[in-house]
C-alpha positions as CSV (number, residue, x, y, z in Angstrom):
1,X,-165.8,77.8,87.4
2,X,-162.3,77.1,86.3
3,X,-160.6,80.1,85.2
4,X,-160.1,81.3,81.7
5,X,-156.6,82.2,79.9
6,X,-156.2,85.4,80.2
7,X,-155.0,86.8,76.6
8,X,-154.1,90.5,75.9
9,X,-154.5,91.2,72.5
10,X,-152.3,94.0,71.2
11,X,-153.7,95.7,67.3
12,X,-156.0,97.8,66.4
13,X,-160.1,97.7,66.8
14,X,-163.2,99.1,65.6
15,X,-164.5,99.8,62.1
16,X,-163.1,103.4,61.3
17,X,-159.9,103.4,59.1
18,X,-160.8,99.3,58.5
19,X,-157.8,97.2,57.1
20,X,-155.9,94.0,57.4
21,X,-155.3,93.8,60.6
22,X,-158.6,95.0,62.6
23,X,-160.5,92.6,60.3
24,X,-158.7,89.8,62.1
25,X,-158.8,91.6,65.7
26,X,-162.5,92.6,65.3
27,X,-162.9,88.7,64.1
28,X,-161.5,87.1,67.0
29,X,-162.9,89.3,69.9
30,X,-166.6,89.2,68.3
31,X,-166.1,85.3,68.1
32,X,-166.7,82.3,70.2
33,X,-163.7,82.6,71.8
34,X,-164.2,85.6,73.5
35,X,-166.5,83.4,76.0
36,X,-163.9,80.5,75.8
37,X,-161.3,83.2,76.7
38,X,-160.5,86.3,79.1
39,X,-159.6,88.7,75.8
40,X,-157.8,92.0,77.3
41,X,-157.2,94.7,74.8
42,X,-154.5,97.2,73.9
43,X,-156.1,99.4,70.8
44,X,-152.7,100.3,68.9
45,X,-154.4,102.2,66.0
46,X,-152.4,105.3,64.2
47,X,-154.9,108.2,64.4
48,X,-154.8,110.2,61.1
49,X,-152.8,113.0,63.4
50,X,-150.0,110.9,63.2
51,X,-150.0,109.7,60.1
52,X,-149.7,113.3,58.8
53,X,-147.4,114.1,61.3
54,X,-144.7,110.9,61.9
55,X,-142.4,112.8,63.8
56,X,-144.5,112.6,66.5
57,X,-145.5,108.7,66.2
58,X,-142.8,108.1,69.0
59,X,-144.5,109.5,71.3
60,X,-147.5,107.2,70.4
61,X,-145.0,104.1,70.7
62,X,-144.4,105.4,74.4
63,X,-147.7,105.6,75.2
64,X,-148.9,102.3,74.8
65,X,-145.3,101.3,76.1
66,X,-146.5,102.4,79.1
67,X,-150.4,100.8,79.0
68,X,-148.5,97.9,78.1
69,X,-146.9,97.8,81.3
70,X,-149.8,98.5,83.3
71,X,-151.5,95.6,81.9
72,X,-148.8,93.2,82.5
73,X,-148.5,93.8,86.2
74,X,-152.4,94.9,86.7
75,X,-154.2,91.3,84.7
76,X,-151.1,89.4,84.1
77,X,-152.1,88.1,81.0
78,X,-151.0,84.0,80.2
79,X,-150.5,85.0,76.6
80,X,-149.9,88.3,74.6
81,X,-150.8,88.5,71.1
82,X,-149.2,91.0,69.3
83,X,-150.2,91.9,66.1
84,X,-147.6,93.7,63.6
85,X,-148.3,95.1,60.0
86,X,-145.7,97.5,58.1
87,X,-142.3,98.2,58.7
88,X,-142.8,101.2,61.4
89,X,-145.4,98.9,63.2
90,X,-142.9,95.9,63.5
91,X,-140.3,97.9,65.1
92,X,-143.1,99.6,67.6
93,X,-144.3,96.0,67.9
94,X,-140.8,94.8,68.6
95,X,-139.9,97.4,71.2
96,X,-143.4,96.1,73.1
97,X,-142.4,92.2,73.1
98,X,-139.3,93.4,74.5
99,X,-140.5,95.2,77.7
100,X,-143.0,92.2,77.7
101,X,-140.6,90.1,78.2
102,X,-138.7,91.9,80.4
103,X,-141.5,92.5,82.9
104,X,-143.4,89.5,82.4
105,X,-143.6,85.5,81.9
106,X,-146.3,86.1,79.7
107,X,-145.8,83.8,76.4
108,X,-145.8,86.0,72.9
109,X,-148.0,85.2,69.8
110,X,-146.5,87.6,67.4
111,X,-149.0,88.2,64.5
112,X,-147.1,88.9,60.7
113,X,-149.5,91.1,58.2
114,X,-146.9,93.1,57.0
115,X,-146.7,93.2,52.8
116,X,-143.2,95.2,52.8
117,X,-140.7,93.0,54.5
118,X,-138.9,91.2,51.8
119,X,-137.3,93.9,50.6
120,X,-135.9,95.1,53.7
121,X,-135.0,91.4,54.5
122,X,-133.4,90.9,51.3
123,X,-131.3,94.0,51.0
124,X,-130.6,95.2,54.7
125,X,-128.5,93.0,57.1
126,X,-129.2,95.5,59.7
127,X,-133.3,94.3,59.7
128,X,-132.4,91.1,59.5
129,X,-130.6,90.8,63.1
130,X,-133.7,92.8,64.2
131,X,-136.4,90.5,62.7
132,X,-134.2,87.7,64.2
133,X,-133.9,89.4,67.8
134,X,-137.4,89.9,68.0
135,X,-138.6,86.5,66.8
136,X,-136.6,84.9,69.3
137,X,-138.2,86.2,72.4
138,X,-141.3,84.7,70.7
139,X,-143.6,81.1,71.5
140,X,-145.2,81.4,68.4
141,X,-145.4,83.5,64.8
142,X,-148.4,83.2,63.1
143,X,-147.6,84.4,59.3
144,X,-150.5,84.2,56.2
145,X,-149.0,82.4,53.9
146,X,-146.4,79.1,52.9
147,X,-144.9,81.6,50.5
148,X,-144.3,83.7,53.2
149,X,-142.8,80.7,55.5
150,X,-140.2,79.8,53.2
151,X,-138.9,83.6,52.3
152,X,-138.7,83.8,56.4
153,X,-137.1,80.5,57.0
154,X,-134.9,81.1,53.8
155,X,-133.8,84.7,54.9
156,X,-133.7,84.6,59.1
157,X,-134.2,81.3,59.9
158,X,-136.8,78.1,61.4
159,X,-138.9,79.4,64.1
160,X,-142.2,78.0,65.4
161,X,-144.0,79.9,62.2
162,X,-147.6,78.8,62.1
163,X,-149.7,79.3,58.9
164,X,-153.4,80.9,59.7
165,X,-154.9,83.1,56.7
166,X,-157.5,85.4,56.7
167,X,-161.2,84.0,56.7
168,X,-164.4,85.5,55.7
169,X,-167.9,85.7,57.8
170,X,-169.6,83.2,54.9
171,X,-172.5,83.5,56.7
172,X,-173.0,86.7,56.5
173,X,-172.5,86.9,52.8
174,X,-175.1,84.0,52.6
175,X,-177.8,86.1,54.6
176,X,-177.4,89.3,52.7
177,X,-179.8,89.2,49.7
178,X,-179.1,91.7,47.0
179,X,-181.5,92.3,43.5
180,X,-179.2,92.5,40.9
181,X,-179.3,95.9,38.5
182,X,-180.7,95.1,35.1
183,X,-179.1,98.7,33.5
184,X,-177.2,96.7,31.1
185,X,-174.0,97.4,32.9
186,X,-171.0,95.2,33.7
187,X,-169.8,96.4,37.3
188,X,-166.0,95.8,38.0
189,X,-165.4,96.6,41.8
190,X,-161.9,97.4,43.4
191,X,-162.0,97.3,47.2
192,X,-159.2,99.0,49.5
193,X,-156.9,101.7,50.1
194,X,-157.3,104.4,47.1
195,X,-153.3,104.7,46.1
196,X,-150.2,103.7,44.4
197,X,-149.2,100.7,46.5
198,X,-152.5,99.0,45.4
199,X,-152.3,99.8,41.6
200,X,-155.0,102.0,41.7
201,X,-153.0,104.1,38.4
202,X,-152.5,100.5,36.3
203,X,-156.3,100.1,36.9
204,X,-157.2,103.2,35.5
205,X,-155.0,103.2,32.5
206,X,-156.6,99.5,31.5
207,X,-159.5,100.9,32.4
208,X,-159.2,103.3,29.5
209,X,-158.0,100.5,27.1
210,X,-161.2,98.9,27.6
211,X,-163.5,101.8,26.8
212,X,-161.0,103.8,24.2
213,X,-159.6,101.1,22.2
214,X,-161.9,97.8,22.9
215,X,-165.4,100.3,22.5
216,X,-166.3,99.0,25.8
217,X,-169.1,101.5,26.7
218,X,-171.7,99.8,29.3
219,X,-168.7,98.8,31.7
220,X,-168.6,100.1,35.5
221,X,-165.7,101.0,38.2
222,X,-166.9,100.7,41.4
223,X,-164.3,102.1,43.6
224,X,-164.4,101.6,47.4
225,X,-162.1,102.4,50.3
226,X,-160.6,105.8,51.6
227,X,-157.2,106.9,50.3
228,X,-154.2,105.8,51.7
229,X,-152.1,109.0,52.4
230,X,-153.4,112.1,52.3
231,X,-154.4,113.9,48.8
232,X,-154.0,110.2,47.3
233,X,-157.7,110.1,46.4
234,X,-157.6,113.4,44.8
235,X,-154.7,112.3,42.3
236,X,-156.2,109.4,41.6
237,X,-159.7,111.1,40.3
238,X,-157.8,114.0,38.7
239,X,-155.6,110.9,37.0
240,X,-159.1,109.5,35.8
241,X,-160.2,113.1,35.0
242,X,-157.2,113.3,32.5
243,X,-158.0,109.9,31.1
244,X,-161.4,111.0,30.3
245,X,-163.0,107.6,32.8
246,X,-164.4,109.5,35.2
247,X,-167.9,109.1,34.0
248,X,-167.5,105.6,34.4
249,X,-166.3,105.4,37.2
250,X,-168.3,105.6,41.0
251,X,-166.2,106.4,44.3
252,X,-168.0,105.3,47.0
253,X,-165.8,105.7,50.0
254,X,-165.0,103.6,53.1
255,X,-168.2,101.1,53.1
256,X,-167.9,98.0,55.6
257,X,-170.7,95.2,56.5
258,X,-173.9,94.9,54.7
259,X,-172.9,98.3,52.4
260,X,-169.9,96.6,51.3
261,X,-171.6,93.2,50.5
262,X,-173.8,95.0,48.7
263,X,-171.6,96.5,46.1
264,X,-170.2,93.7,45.9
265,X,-173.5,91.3,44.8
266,X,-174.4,93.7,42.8
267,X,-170.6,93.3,40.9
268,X,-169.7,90.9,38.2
269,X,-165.9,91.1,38.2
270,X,-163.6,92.1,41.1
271,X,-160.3,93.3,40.9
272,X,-156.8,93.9,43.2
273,X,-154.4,94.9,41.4
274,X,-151.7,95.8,44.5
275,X,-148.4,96.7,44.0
276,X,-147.7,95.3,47.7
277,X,-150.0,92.7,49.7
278,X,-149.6,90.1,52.0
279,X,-152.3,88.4,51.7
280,X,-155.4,90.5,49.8
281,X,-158.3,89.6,52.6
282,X,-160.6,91.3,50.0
283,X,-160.2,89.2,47.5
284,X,-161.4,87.0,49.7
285,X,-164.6,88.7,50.3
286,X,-165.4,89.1,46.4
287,X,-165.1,84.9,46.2
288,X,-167.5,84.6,49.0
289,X,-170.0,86.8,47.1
290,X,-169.4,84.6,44.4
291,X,-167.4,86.9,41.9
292,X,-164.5,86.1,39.9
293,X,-161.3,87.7,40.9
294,X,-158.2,89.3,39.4
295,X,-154.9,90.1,41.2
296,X,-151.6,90.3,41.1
297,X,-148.9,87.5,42.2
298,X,-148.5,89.2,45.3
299,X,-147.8,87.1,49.1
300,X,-150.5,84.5,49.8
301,X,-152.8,85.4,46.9
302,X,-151.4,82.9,44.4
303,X,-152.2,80.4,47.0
304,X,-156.0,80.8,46.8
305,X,-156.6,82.3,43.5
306,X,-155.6,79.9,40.9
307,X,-155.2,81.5,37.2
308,X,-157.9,80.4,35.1
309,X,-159.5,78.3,37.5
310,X,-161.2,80.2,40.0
311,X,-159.5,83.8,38.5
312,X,-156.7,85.4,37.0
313,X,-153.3,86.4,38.5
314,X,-151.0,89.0,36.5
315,X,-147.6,90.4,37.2
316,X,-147.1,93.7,39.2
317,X,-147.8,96.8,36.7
318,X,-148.8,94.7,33.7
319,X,-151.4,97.3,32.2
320,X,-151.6,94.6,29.2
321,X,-152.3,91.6,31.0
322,X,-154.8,93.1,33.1
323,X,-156.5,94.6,30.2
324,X,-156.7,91.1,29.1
325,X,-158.4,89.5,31.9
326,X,-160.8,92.1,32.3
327,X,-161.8,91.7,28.7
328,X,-162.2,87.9,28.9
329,X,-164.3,87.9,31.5
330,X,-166.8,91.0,30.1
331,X,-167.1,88.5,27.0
332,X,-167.6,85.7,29.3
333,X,-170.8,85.9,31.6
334,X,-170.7,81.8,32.0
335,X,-166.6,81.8,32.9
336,X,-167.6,84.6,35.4
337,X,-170.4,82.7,36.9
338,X,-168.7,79.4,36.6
339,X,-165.7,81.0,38.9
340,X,-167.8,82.2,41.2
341,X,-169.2,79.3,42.1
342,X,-165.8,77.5,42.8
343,X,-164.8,80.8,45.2
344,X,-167.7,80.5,47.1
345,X,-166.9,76.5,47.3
346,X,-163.5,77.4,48.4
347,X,-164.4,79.5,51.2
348,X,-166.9,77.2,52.6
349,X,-164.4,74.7,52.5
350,X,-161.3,76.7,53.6
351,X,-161.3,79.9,54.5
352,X,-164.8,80.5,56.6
353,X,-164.6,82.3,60.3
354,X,-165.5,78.7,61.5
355,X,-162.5,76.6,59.8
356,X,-160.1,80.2,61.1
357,X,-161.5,80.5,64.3
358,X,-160.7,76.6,65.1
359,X,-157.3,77.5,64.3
360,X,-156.7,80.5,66.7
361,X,-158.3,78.4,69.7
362,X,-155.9,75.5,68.6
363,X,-153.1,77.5,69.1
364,X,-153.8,79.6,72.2
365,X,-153.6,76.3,73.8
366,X,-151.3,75.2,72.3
367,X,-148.9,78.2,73.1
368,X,-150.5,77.7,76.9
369,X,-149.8,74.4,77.4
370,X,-146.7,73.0,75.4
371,X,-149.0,70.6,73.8
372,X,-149.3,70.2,70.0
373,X,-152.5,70.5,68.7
374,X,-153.3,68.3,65.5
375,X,-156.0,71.3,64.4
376,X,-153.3,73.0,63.2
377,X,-151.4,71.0,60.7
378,X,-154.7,70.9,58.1
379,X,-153.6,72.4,54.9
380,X,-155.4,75.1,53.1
381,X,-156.2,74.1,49.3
């Protein structure tokens, strides 16, 4: 049996603390790849110690410096890919392709979900000759978005940037059957971190328009996902408290798989109104349980959510605007429906684990062998 390309994968795993970024490890490794390819893993999550406590997160960094270069002399992985999300975890991530390449041949994938670089790329020069330092020891930089391509390019420069969004598990959306609750209610459903940075405070306040000044009275906020910093998810109830919506409005916590797709079939309108996001991966969920969607114009999210088509898009903070949407679709049960049905065309189409999965193998070998592979210059639509 001829042997398999070794590929150390370096993010964080598992299900506890879910986001962005472990959706897409946990995707990959539980794929068909993982029998295509010799996966070896480096789990880089932040325990909630060091979140609390950041002082002490360099000591973390050191640590998995040093599993890091275990790894590379122990399996000599063919590949490394490295997967970076905020500003903290790119400089970590940088420091790691760095000793890679300096004890290793091993080519580098570096993975972009970060949603807070273009500040720091805009308005520090200092970030800039980092971001260019550590893309060049790079083979490949897979980013989510052609938004996102042409702020890089624009701002540090042409690399070899490959576009791969996020994809969804359609299948397992199709298999999940849910009854539908016939209380009279309309359910609106946020799913993510409970905070500031994903407008958790505009939703509430149009939340209120609706009911207060609309006499909206049978609608529903389904809230899911754990706070992002600690004591977040405390202000936001006490916010609600004081804006007399709590009685509306359900917090059901971190809920992934079948618990998740639950809520969500049973939902009639979803809603992301971040202040920050690359790319909005649940958003993508919502449209493959067939719901429409509302978000803001935030990274990649314009590129898949069209306004008026298949949703509505609104400008960061815009209480109005998203009071708006919202309203239009509670009047509307056949716009919601009729949106619905085009997200859950467009993931079939586009954004499926199949058509995302095809792209990740099409690069490994790509990245392994020099050769370009024609997989990945199909558009997404």
């Amino acid at each position: 049996m001829k042997d398999r390309i070794k590929i150390l994968s370096v993010g964080p795993y598992g299900e506890r603390r879910i986001g962005g970024v472990q959706y897409v490890t946990n995707m990959i490794l539980n794929s068909f790849l993982k029998e295509k390819y010799e996966f070896i893993v480096l789990d880089t999550t932040i325990p909630i110690f060091y979140h609390e406590w950041r002082i002490f997160r360099f000591f973390l960094t050191l640590q998995f410096a040093a599993r890091l270069i275990f790894i590379l002399f122990r399996k000599r992985p063919h590949i490394m890919h490295i997967h970076s999300s905020n500003v903290a975890s790119f400089l970590e991530k940088g420091f790691l392709i760095l000793l890679c390449k300096l004890f290793s041949s091993t080519k580098i994938i570096l993975h972009l979900h970060g949603s807070r670089f273009e500040f720091l790329l805009k308005n520090k020069p200092w970030f800039r000759k980092m971001v260019k330092m550590v893309f060049t020891m790079t083979d490949a930089i897979i980013i989510l978005s052609e938004n996102f391509k042409q702020l890089l390019t624009n701002l540090v420069g042409t690399y070899n940037y490959i576009i791969i969004p996020h994809g969804v598990d359609k299948r397992l959306y199709d298999e999940t059957i849910v009854e539908r609750l016939n209380d009279g209610k309309v359910r609106l459903s946020f799913i993510g971190l409970i905070g500031e940075r994903k407008g958790c405070y505009e939703l509430g306040v149009a939340f209120k328009k609706l009911v207060a000044e609309h006499n909206i009275k049978n609608l529903h906020l389904e809230m899911v996902g754990r706070e992002e910093e600690p004591g977040e998810l405390e202000a936001i109830k006490n916010f609600y408290e004081r804006l007399g919506i709590l009685p509306y409005v359900t917090f059901y916590g971190l809920k992934v798989g079948h618990e998740k797709i639950k809520i969500l079939k049973q939902s009639d309108i979803f809603v992301l109104p971040s202040r920050h996001d690359s790319f909005g991966i649940v958003n993508l969920e919502a449209m493959a349980a067939g719901l429409p969607v509302i978000s803001t114009r935030q990274g990649a999210i314009p590129e898949y959510l069209i306004d008026g088509e298949n949703g509505f898009l609104f400008e960061i903070g815009d209480v109005e605007a998203l009071t708006e949407k919202i309203r239009i679709l509670y009047n509307n049960q056949e716009l919601r429906e009729k949106m619905g049905l085009k997200n859950k065309k467009k993931i079939a189409t586009f954004y499926s684990f199949d058509q995302i999965l095809k792209k990740y193998d099409a690069l490994y070998q790509q990245v392994h062998t020099g050769k370009n592979q024609a997989e990945l210059n199909t558009p997404f639509i």
